[in-house]
C-alpha positions in Angstrom: 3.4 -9.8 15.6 1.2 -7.2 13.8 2.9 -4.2 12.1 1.4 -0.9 10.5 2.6 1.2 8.0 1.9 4.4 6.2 3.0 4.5 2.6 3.2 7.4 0.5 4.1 6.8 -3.3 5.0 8.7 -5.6 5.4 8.8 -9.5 3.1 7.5 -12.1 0.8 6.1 -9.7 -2.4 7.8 -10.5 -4.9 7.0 -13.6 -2.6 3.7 -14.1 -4.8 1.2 -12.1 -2.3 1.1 -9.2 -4.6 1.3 -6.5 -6.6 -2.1 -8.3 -3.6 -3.5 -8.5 -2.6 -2.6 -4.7 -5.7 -4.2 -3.4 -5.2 -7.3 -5.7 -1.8 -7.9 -4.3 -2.9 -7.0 0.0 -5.8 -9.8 -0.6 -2.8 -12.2 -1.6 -0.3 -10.9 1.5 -3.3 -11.0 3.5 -3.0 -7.0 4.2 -5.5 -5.0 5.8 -5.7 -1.2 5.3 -6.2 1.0 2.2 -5.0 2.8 -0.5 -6.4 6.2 -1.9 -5.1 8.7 -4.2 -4.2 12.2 -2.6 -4.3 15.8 -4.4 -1.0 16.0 -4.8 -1.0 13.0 -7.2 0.7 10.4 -4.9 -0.8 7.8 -3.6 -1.0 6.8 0.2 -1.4 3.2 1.5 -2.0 1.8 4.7 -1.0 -1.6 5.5 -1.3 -3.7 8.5 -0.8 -7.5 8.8 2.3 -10.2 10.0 5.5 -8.9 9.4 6.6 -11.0 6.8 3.7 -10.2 4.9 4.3 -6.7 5.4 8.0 -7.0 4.4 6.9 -8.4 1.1 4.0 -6.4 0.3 6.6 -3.3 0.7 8.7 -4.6 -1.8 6.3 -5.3 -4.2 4.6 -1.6 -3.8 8.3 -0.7 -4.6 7.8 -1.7 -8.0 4.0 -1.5 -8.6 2.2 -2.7 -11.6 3.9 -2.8 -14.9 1.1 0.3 -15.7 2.8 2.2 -13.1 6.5 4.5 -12.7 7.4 4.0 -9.1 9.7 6.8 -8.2 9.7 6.9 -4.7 8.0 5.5 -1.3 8.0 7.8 2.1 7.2 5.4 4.9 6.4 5.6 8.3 5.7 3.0 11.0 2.6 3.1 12.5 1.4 1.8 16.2 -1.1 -0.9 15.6 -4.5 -0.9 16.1 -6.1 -3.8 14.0 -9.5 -1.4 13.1 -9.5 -2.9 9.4 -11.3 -5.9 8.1 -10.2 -5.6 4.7 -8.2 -3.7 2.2 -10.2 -1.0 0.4 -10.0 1.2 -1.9 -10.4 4.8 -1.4 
């Protein structure tokens, strides 16, 4: 079963190669989506794959790169719609 989500993080996430790192760790999970930074210096990810993978992926954006200060993730559960064929970055 396929699930989507929107992730919006926040902290030192930005200049700190966290979306490299993001990418990195979707190719392992197998995750489709993207991540891009946004003007308010968060950075937003969308994820779509198995739910286990999913699941795990979460956690790990929960932490981030040891580069990184995670301080908090807003999420929201997307419907899914399968449109990616990878993970970029934006």
């Amino acid at each position: 079963m396929t699930r989507k989500v929107k992730l919006l993080v926040s902290g030192r996430v930005q200049g700190v190669y966290f979306r490299l790192f993001t990418r990195n760790k979707a190719k392992h999970f197998d995750i489709k989506g993207y991540a891009g930074n946004l003007p308010d210096g968060r950075v937003e990810i969308i994820a779509e794959a198995n739910h286990r993978n999913i699941e795990n992926f979460i956690q790990w954006c929960h932490k981030g790169p040891i580069t990184a200060r995670v301080d908090h993730i807003e999420m929201t559960e997307l419907e899914p719609d399968e449109p990616f064929t990878s993970f970029e970055i934006r």
